[in-house]
N, C-alpha and C positions, 0 to 999 in steps of 0.2 A: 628247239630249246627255249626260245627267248619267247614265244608265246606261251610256254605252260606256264613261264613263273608269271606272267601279266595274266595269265588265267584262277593261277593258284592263289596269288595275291585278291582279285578278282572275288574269288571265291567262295573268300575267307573276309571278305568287305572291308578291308587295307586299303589304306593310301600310299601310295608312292612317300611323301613322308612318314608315315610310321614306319613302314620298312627301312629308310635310311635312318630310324633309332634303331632300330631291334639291330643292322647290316653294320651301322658306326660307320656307315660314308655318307654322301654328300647325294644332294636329290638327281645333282645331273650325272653324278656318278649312275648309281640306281637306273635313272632313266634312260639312259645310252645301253645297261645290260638289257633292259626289256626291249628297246627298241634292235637287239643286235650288229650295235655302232662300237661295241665293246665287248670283248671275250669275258666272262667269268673268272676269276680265280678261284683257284680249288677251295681255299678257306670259306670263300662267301657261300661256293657250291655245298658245301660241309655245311654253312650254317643253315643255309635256305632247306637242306633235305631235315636235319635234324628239328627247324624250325615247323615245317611243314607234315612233318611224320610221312616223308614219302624217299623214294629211293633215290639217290645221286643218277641213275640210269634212267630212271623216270622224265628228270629233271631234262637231261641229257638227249631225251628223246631215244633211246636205246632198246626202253620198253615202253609197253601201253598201260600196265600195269604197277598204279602207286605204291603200291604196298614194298614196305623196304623186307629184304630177307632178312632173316635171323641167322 
């Protein structure tokens, strides 16, 4: 899980602070989720998938496949 969002972020050419504006926490907040020093809570999970247009499962590592269902 904590590597797709440092991938997603990545991916999408984000900085760990732009993320902590779009997230409304703190950079070492953020960076503890990527680095997996920190669990997610569901709200940020919620915003990261809605942000990202990909699935909370994805995110999750659940599936391999981003695409959120309908």
């Amino acid at each position: 899980m904590f590597k797709r969002i440092r991938d997603l972020r990545e991916d999408h050419d984000l900085t760990q602070r732009q993320m902590t504006e779009i997230l409304n926490c703190s950079q070492q907040v953020y960076s503890n989720y990527e680095l997996g020093q920190r669990d997610i809570p569901t709200d940020i999970l919620i915003k990261l998938s809605q942000f990202y247009k990909v699935s909370t499962d994805y995110i999750l590592g659940l599936c391999d496949n981003p695409i959120q269902n309908k």
